[in-house]
DSSP file (Angstrom, degrees, kcal/mol; ACC not computed):
  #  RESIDUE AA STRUCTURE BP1 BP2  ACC     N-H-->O    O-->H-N    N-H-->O    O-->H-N    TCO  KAPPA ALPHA  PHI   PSI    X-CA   Y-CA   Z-CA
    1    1 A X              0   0    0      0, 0.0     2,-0.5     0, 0.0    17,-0.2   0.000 360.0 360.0 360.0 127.3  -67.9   65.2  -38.2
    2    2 A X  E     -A   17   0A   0     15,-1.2    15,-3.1    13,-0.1     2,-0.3  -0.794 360.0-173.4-130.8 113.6  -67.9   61.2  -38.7
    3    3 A X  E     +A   16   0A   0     -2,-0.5    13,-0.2    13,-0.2     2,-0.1  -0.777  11.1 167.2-134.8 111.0  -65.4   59.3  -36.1
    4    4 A X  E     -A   15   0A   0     11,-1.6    11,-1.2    -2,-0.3     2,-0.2  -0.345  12.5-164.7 -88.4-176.7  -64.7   55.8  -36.3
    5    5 A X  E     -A   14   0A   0      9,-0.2     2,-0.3    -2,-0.1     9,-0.2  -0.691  15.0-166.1 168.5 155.0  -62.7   53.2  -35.3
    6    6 A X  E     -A   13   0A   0      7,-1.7     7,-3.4    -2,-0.2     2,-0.4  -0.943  16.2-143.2-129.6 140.8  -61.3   49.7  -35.3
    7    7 A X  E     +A   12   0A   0     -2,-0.3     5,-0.2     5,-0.3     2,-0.2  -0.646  18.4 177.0 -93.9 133.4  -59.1   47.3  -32.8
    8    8 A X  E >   -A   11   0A   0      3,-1.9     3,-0.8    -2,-0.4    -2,-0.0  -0.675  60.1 -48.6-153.7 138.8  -56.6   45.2  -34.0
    9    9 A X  T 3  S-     0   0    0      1,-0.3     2,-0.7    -2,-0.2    -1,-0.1   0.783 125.3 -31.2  20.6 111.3  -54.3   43.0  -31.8
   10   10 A X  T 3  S+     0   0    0     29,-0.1    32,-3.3    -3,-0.1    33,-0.9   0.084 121.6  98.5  91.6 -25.2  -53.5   45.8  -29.5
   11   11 A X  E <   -Ab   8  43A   0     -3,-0.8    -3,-1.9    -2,-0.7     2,-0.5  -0.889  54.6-154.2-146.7 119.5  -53.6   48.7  -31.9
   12   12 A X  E     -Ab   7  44A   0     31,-1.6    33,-2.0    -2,-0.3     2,-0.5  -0.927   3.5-149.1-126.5 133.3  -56.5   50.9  -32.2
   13   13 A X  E     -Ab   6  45A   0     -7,-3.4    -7,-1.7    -2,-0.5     2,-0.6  -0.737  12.2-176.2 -57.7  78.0  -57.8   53.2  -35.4
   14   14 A X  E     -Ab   5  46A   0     31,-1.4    33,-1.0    -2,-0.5     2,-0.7  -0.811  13.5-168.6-114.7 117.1  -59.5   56.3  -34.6
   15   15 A X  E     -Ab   4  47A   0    -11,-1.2   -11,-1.6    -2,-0.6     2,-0.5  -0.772   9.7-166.7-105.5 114.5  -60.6   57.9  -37.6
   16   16 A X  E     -A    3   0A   0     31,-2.5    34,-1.1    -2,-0.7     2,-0.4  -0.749   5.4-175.7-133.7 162.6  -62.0   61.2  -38.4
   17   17 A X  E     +Ab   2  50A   0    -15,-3.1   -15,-1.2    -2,-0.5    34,-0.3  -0.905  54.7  11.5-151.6 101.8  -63.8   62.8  -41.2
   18   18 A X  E    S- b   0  51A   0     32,-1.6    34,-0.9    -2,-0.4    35,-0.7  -0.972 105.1 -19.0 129.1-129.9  -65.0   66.5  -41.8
   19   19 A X        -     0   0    0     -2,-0.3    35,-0.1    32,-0.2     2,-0.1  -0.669  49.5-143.5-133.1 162.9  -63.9   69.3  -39.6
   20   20 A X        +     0   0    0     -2,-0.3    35,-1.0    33,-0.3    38,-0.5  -0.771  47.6 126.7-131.3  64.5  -62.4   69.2  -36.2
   21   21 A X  S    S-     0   0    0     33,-0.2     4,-0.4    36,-0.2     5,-0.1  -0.029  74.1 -73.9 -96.3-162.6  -63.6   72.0  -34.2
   22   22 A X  S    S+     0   0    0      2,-0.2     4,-0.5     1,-0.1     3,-0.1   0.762 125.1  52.4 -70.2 -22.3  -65.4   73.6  -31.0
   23   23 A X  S    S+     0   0    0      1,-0.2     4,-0.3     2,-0.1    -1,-0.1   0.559 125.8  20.0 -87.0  -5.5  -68.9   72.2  -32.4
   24   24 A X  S  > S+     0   0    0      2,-0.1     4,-1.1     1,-0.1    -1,-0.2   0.587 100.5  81.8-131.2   5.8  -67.7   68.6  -32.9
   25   25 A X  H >> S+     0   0    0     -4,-0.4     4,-1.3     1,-0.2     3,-0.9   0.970  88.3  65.1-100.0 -29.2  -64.7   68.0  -30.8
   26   26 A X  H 3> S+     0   0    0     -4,-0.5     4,-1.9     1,-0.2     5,-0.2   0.887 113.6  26.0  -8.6 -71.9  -67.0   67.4  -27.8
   27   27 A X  H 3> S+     0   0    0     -4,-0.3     4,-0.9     1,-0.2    -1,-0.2   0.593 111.6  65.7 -94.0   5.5  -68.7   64.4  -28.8
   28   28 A X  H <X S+     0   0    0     -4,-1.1     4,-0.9    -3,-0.9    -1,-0.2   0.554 108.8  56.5 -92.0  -9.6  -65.5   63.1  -31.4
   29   29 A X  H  X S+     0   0    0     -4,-1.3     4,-4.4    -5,-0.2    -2,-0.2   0.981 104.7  47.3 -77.3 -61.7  -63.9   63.0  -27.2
   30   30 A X  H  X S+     0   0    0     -4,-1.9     4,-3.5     1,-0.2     5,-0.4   0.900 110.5  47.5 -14.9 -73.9  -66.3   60.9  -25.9
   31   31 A X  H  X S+     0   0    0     -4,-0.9     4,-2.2     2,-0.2    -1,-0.2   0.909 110.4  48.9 -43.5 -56.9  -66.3   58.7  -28.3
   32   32 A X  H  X S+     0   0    0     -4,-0.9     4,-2.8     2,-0.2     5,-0.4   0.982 108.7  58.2 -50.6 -67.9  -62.6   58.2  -28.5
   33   33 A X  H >X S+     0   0    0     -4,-4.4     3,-6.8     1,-0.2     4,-1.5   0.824 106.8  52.2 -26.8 -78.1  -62.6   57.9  -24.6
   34   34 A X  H 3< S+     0   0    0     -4,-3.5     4,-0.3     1,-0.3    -2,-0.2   0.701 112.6  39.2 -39.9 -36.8  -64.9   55.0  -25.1
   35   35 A X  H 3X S+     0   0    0     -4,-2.2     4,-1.0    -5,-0.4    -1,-0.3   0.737 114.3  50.8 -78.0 -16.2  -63.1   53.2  -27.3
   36   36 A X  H <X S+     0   0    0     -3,-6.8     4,-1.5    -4,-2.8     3,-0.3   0.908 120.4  38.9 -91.8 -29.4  -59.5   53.8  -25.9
   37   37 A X  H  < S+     0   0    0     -4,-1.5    -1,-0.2    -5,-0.4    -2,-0.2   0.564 116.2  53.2 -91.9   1.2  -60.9   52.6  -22.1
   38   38 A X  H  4 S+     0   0    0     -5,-0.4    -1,-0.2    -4,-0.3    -2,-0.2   0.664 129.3  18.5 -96.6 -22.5  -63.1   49.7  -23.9
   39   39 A X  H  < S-     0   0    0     -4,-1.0    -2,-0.2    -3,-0.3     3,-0.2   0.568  80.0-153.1-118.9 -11.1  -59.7   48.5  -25.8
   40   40 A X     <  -     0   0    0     -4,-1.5     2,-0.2     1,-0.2    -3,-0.1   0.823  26.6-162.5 -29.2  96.2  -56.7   49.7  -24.0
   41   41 A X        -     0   0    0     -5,-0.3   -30,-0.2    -6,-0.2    -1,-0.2  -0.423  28.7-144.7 -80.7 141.6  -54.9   49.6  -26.8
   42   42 A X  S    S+     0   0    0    -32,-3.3    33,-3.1    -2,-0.2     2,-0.4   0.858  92.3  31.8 -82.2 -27.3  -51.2   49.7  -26.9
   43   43 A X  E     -b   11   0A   0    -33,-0.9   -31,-1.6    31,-0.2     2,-0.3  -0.899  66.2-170.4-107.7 153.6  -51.1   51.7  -30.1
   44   44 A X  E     -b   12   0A   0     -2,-0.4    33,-1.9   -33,-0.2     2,-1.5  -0.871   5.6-171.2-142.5 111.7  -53.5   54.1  -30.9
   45   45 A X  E     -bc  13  77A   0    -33,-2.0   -31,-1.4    -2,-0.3     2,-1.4  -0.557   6.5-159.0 -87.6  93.1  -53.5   55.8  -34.7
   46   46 A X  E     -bc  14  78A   0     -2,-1.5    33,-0.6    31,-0.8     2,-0.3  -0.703   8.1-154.3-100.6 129.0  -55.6   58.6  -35.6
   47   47 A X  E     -bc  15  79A   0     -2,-1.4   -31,-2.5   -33,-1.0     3,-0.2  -0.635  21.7-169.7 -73.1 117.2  -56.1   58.9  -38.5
   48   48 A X  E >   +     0   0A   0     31,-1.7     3,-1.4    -2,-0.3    34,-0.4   0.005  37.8 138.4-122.9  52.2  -56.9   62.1  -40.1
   49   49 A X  E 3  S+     0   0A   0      1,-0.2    -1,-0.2    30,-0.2   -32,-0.1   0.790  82.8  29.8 -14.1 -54.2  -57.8   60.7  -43.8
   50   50 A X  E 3  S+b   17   0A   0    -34,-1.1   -32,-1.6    -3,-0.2     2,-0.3   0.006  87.6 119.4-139.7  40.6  -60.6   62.8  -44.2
   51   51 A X  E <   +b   18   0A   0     -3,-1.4    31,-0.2   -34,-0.3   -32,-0.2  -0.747  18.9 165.8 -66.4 132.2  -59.8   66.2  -42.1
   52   52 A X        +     0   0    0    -34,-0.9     2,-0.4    -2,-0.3   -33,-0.1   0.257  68.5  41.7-140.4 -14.8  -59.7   69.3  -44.3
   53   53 A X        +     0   0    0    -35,-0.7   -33,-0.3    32,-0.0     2,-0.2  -0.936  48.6 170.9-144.7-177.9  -59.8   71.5  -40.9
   54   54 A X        -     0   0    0     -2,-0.4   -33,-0.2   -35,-0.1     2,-0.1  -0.658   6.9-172.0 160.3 111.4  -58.6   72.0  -37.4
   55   55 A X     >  -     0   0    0    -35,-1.0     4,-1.5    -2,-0.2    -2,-0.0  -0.246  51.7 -83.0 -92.0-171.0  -59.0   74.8  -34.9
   56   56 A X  H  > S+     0   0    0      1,-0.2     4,-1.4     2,-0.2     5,-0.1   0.864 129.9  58.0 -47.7 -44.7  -57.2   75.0  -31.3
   57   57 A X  H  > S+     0   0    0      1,-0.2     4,-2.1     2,-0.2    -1,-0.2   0.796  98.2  54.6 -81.1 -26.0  -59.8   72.9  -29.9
   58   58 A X  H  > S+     0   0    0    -38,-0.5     4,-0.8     2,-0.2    -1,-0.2   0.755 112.9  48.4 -24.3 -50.8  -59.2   69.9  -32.4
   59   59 A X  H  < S+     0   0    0     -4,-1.5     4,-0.4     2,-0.2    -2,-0.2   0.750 105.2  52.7 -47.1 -36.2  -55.8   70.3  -31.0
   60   60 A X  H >X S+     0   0    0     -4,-1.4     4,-6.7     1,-0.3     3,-0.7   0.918 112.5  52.3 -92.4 -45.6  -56.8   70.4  -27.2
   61   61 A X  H 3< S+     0   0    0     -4,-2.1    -1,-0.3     1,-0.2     4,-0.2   0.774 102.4  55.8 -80.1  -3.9  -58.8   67.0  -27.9
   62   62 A X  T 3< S+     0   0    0     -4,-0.8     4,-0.3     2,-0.1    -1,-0.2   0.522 113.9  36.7 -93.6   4.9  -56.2   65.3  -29.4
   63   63 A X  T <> S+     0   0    0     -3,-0.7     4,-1.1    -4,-0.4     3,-0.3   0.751 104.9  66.2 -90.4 -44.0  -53.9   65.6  -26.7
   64   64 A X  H  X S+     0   0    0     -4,-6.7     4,-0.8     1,-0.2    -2,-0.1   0.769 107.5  44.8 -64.1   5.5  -56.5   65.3  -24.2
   65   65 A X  H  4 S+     0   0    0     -4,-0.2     4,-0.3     2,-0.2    -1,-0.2   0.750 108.3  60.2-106.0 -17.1  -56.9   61.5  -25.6
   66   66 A X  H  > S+     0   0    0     -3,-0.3     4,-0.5    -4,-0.3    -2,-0.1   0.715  99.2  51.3 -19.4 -55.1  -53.4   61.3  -25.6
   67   67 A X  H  X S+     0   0    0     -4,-1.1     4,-1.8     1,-0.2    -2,-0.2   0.820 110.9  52.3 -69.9 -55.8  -53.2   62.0  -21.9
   68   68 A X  H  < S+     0   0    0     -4,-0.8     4,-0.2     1,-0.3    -1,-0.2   0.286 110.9  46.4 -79.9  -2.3  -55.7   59.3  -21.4
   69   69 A X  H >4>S+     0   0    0     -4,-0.3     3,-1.2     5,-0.1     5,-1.1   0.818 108.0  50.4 -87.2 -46.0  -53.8   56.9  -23.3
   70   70 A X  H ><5S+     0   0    0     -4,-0.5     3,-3.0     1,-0.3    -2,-0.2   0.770  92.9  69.5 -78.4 -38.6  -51.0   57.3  -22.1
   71   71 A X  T 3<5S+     0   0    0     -4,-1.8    -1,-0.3     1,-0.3    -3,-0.1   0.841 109.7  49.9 -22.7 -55.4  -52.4   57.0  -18.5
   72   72 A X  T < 5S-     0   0    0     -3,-1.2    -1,-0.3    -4,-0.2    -2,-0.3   0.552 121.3-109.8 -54.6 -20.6  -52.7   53.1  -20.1
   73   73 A X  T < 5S+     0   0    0     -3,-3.0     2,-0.4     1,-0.3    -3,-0.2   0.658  71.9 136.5  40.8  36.7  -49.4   52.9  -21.3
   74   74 A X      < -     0   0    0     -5,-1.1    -1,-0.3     1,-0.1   -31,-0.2  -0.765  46.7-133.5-122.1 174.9  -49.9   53.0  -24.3
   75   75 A X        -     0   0    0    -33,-3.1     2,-0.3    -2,-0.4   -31,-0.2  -0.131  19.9-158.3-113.4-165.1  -48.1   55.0  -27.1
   76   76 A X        +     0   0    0    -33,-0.2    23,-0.8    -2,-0.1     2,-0.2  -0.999  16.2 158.8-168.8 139.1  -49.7   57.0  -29.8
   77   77 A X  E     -cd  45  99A   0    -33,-1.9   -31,-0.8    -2,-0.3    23,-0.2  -0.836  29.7-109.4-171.8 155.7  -49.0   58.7  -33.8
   78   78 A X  E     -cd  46 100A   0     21,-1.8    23,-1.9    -2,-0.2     2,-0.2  -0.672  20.2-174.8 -96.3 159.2  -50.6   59.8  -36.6
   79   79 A X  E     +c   47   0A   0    -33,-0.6   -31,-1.7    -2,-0.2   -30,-0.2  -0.921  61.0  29.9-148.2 151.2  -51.2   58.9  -39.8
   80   80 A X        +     0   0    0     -2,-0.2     2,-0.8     1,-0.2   -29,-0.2   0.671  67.1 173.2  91.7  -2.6  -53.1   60.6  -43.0
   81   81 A X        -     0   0    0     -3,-0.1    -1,-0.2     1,-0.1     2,-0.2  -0.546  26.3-132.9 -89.4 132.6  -52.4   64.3  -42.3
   82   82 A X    >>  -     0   0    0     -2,-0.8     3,-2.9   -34,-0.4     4,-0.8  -0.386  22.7-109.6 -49.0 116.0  -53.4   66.7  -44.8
   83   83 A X  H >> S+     0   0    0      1,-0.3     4,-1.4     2,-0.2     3,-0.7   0.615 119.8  49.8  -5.3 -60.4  -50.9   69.7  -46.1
   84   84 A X  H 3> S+     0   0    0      1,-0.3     4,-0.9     2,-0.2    -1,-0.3   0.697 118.0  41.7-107.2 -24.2  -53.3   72.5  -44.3
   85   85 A X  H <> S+     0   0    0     -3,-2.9     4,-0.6   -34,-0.2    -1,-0.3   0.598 109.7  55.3-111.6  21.3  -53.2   70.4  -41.0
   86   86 A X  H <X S+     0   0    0     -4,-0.8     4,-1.3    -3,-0.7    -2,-0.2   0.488 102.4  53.8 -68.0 -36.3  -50.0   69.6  -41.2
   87   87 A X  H  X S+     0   0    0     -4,-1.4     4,-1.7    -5,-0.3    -3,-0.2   0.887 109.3  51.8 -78.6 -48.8  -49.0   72.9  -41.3
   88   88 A X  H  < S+     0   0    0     -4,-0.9     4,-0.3     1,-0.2    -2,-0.2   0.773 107.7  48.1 -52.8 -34.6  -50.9   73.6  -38.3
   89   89 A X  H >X>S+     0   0    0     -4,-0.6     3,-2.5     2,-0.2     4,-1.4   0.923 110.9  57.2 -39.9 -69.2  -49.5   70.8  -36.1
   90   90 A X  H 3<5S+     0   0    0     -4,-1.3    -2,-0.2     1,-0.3    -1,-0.1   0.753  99.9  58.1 -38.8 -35.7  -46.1   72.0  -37.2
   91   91 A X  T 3<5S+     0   0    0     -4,-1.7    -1,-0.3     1,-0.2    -2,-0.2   0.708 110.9  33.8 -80.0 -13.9  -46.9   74.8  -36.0
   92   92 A X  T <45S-     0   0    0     -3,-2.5    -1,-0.2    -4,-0.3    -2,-0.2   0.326 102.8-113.2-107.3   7.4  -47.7   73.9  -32.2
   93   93 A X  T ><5 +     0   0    0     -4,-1.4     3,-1.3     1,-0.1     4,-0.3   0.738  68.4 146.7  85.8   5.5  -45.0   71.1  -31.9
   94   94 A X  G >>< +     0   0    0     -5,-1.0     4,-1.7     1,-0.2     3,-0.9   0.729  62.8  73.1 -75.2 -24.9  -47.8   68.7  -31.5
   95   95 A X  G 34 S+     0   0    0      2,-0.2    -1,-0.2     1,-0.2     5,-0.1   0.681  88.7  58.0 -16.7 -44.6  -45.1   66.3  -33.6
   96   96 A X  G <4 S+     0   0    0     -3,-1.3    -1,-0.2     1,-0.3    -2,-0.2   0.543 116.1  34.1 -96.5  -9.9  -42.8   65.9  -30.5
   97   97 A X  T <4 S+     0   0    0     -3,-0.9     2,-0.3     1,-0.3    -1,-0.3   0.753 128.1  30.4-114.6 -18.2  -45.3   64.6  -28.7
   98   98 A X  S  < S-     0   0    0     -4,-1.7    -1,-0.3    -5,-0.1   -21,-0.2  -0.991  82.0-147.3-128.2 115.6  -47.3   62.6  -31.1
   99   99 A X  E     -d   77   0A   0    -23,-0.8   -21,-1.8    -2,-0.3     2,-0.2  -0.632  12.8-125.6 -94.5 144.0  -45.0   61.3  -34.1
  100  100 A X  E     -d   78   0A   0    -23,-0.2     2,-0.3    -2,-0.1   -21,-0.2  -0.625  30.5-105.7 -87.7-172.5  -46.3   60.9  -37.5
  101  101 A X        -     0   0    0    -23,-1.9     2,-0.3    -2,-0.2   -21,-0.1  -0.522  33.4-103.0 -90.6 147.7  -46.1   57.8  -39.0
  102  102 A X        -     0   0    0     -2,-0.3     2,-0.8     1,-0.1    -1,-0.1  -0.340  41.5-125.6 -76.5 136.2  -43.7   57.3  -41.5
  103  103 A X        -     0   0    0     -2,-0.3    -1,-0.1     1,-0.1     3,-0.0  -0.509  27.9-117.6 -83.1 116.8  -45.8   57.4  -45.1
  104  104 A X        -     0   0    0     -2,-0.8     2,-0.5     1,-0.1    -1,-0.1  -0.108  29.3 -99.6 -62.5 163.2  -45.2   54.3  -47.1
  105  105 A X        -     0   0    0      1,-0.1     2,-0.2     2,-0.0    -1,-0.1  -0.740  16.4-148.6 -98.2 134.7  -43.5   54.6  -50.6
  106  106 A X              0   0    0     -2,-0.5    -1,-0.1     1,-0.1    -3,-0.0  -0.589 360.0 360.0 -90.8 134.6  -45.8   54.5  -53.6
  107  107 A X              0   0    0     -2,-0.2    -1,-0.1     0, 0.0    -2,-0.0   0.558 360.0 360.0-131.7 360.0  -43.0   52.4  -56.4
């Protein structure tokens, strides 16, 4: 599991790539802490570009940075999710608390 991320004005990227589970969502928290208390960002996007899974505990850490954002004031949405974790979001309402982003139109 690969997580990045990038600041701009205000807005920070957190990007993650591979599976999102109990063996990786540990150190993909950290990390995300560090960057949301090194930036206190007013947006914060994660991005899940290059997720193809996501257990419970994927779930539990993207709220718990949530929490911690939010702590900031700052607001929060996703961008980039994939059909098969999309369905899984849907399925816990994580939506109503984290919006996606509206997906631009290919013309």
């Amino acid at each position: 599991m690969l997580v990045n991320y990038e600041e701009h004005t205000r807005t920070l990227v957190i990007s993650f790539d591979g599976e999102i589970d109990h063996h990786s969502c540990a150190s993909m928290a950290v990390i995300s802490d560090d960057a949301i208390k090194k930036y206190l960002p007013q947006k914060l996007i994660f991005d899940f570009r290059g997720v193809k899974f996501m257990d419970s505990a994927g779930i539990g850490m993207i709220i718990g940075r949530y929490k911690q954002l939010i702590r900031f004031g700052g607001k929060a949405e996703m961008q980039n999710v994939g059909d098969d974790v999309k369905r899984i979001f849907n399925m816990v309402g994580i939506f109503k608390i984290i919006p996606l982003a509206k997906e631009k139109e290919e013309v």
